[in-house]
C-alpha positions as CSV (number, residue, x, y, z in Angstrom):
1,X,-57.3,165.7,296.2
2,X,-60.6,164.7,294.5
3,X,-61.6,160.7,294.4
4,X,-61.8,159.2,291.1
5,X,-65.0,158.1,290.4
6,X,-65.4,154.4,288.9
7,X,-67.8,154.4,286.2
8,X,-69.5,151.0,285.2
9,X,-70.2,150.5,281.6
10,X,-73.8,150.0,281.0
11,X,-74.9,146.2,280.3
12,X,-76.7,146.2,277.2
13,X,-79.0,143.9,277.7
14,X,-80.3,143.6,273.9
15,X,-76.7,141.9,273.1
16,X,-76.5,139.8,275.9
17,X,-79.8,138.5,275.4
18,X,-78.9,137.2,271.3
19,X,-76.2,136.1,272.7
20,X,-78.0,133.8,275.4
21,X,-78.4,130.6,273.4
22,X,-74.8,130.5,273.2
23,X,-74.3,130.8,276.7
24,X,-76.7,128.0,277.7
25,X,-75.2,125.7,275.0
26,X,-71.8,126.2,276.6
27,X,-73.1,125.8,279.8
28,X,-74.6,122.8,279.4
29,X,-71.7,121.1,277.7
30,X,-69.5,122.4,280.6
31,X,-71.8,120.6,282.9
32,X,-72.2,117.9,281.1
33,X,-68.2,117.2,280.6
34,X,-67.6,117.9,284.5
35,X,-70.4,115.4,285.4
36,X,-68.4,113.0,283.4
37,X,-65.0,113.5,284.6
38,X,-66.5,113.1,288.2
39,X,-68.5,110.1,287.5
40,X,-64.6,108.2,285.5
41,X,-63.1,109.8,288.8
42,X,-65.8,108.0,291.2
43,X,-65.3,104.7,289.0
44,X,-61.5,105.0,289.7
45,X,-62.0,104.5,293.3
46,X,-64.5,101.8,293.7
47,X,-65.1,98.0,292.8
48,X,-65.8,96.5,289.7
49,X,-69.1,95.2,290.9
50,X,-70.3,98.9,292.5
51,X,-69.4,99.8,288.8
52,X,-72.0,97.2,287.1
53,X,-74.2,97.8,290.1
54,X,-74.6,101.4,289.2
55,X,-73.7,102.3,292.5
56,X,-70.2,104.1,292.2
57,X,-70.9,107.6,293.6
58,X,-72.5,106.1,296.8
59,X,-68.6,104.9,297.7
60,X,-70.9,102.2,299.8
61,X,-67.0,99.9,300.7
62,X,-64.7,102.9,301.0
63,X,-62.3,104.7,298.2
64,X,-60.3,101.9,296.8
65,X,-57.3,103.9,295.9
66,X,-55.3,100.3,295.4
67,X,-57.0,100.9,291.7
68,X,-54.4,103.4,290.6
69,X,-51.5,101.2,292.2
70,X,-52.9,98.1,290.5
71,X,-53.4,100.1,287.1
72,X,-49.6,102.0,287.6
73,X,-47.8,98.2,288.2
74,X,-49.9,95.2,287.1
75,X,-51.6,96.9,284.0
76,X,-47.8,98.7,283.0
77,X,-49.4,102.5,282.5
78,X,-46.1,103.1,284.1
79,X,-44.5,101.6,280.7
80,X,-47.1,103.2,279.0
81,X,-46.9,106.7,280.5
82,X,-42.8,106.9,280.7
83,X,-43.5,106.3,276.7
84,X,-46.1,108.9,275.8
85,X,-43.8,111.3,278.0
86,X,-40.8,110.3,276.2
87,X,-42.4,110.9,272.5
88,X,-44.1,114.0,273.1
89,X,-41.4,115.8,274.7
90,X,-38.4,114.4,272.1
91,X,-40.8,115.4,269.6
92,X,-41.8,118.8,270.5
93,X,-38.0,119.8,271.1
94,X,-37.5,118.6,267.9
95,X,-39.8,120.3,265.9
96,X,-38.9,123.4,267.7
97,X,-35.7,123.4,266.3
98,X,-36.3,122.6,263.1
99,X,-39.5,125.2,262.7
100,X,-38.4,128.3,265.0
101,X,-35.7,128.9,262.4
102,X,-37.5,127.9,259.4
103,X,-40.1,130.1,260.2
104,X,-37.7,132.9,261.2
105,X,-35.4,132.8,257.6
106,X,-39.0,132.4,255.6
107,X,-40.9,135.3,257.3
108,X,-37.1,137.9,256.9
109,X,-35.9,136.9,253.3
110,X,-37.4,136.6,250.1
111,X,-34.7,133.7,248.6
112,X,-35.7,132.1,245.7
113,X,-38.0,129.2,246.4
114,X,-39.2,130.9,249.6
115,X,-42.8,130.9,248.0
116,X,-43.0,127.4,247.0
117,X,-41.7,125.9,250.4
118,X,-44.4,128.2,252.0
119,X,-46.7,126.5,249.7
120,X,-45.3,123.0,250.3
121,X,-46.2,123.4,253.9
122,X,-49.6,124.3,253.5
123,X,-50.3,121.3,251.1
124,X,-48.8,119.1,253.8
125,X,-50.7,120.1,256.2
126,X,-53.8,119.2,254.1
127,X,-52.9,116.1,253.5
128,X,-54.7,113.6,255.9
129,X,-52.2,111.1,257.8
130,X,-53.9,108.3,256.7
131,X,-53.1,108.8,253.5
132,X,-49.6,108.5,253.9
133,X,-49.7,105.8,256.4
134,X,-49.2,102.8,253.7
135,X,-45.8,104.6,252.3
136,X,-44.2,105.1,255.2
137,X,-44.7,101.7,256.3
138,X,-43.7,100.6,253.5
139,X,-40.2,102.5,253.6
140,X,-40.1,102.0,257.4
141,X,-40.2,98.0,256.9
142,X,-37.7,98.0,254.1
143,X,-35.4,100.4,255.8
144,X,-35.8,98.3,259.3
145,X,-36.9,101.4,261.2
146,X,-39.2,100.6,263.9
147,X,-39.9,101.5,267.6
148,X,-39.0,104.8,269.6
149,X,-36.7,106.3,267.2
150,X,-39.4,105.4,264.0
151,X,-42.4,107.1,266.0
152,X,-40.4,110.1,267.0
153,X,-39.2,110.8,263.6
154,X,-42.7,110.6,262.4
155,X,-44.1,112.7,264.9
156,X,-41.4,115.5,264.2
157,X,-42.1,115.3,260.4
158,X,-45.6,115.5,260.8
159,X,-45.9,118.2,262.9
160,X,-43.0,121.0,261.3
161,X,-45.6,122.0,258.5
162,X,-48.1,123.3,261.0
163,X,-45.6,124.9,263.9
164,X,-43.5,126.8,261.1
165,X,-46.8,128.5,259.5
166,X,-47.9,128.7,262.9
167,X,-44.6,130.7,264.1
168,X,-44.1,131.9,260.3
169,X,-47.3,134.7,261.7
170,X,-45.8,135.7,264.6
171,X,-42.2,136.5,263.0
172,X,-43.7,138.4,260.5
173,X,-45.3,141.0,263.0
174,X,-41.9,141.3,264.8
175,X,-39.9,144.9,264.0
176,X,-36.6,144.5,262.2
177,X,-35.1,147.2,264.4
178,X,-34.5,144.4,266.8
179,X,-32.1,142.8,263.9
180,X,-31.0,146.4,262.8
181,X,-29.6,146.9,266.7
182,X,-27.9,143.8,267.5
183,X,-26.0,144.1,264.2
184,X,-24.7,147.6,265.1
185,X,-23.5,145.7,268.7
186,X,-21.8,143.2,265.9
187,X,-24.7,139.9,267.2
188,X,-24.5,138.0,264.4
189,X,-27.5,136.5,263.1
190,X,-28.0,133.1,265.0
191,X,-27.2,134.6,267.9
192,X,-29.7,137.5,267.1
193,X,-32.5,134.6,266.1
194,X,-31.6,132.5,269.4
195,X,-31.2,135.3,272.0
196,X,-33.6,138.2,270.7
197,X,-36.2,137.3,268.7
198,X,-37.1,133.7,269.9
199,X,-37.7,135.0,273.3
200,X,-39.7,137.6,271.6
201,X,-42.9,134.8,270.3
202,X,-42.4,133.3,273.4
203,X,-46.4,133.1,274.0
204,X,-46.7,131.3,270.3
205,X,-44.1,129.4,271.1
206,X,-45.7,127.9,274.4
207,X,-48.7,127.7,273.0
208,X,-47.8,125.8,269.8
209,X,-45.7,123.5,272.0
210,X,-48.5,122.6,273.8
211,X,-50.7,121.9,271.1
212,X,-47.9,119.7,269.7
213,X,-47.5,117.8,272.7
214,X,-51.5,116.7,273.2
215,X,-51.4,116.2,269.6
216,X,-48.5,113.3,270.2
217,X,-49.8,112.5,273.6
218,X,-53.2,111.6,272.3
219,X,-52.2,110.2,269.0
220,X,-53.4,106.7,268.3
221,X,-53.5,105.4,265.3
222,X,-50.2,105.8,264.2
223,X,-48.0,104.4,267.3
224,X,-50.7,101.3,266.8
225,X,-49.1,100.6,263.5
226,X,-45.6,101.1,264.2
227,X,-44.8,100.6,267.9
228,X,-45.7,96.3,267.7
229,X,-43.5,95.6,270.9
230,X,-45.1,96.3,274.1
231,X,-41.6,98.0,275.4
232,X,-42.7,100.7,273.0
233,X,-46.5,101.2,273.4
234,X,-48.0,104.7,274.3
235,X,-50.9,105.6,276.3
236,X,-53.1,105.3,273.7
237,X,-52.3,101.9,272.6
238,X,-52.0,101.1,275.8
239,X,-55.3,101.9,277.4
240,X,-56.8,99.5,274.5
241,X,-54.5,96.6,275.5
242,X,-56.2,97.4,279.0
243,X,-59.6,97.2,277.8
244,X,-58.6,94.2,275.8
245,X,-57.6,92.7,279.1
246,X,-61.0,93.6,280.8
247,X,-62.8,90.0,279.6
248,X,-59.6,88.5,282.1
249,X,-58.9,90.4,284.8
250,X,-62.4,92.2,284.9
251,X,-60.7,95.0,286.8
252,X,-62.8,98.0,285.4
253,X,-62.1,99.9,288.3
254,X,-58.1,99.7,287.2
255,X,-59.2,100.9,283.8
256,X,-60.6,103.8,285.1
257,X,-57.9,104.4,287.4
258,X,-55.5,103.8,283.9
259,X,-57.5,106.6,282.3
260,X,-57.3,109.1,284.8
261,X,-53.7,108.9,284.9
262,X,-53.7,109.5,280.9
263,X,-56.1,112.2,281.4
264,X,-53.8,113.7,284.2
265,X,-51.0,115.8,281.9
266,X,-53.5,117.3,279.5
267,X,-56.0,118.6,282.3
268,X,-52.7,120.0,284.3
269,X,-51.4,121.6,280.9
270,X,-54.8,123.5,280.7
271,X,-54.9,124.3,284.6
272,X,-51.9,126.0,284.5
273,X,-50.6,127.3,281.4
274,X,-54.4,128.4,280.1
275,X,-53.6,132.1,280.3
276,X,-50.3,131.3,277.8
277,X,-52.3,129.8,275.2
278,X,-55.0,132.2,275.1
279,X,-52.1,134.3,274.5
280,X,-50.5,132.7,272.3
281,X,-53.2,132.0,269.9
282,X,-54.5,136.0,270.3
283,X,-51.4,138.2,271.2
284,X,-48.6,139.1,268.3
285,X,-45.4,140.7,268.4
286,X,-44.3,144.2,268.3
287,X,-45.5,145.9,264.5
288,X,-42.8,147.5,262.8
């Protein structure tokens, strides 16, 4: 039996020398956002006067871990959190099941009109929120909507342009001798959509899901114009209400305890599910 040899690919050195500047800029902007986080972390567990003293990784009276029970009870993140979790998971269910099979029936038949709601899409996802903001107030006062079920809607609307061209892609890749051979096994055609071929973009369907959930998760401006009750506030609106509070209470190290705990879903998402997005955003399906 003869040993396979490993061969190492040469390093060329000419292309990983243009591409040095690159490197050093990410580098440095890696550095700099993990010095940060570590620094917010270190302010989470100390005093409001180590804080202003400048003095907060020196942990001179102990880890003060009281800051994240104070910020989770008194301050209402808990409220504020349960929300955010709430919207962004209603929301992304719901724009799955509107886009998955939109996207499906628009990338397998050519109806008439196909062509102008593709276009339709793409002109609503070039329009800026803001721009819309004033109508739908309007309507949403004179129809009495407010609340949850107002900044769920809106969140599910706003998002169904982008996740249908978004899973449109994928679709389109996907051979049709999947459909072909679950129609000679007489599947008809939801079942063939639900059980074969959605499980078949599962990596865009993660990652797109994911993307749609920080996108509601860290939305702001919208749930501060429509959520006015404090029963309804998100984690967004929230943390400013905190920092509003700040001349009061003067508990900065509560804020920073309050924005670590916001910070905490997104950073896991990333930690965890990093490989699937990569995936989703590179990887197809199976070319017919």
């Amino acid at each position: 039996m003869f040993k396979k040899r490993k061969y190492r690919e040469k390093i060329n050195w000419r292309k990983e020398l243009s591409l040095l500047p690159g490197y050093i800029i990410v580098t440095v902007w890696v550095l700099f956002t993990a010095v940060m986080l570590f620094w917010i972390f270190a302010a989470s567990l100390s005093t409001s006067k180590e804080i202003f003293s400048g003095k907060v990784l020196e942990f001179a009276t102990g880890f003060h871990w009281e800051n994240y029970v104070t910020a989770w009870k008194t301050q209402n993140v808990s409220v504020f959190f349960a929300n955010s979790l709430l919207y962004s998971l209603v929301s992304c269910a719901g724009v799955l099941v509107i886009s998955a099979p939109a996207a499906y029936v628009l990338s397998r038949w050519g109806f008439v009109g196909s062509k102008a709601i593709r276009i339709g899409l793409v002109i609503a996802m070039s329009v800026p929120t803001i721009m819309i903001i004033m109508p739908l107030y309007s309507l949403a006062v004179r129809w009495d909507l407010r609340g949850r079920v107002l900044l769920i809607l809106l969140y599910i609307m706003l998002r169904v342009p982008y996740t249908t061209i978004y899973l449109l892609d994928f679709f389109s890749t996907l051979s049709t001798t999947y459909e072909e051979a679950a129609a000679l096994d007489g599947c008809p055609p939801a079942k063939t959509f639900w059980a074969i071929m959605l499980p078949l973009v599962q990596p865009a369907v993660v990652t797109v899901t994911i993307f749609n959930f920080l996108s509601v998760w860290n939305e702001f401006f919208m749930a501060l114009i429509f959520t006015p009750e404090g029963s309804a506030t998100p984690v967004g609106v929230g943390l400013l209400q905190i920092v509003n509070a700040m001349k009061y209470t003067g508990n900065y190290g509560g804020l920073f305890a309050a924005v670590i705990i916001v910070f905490l879903p997104t950073f896991l998402l990333y930690l965890f599910l990093s490989e699937k997005i990569i995936a989703g955003v590179t990887g197809g399906g199976v070319k017919g």
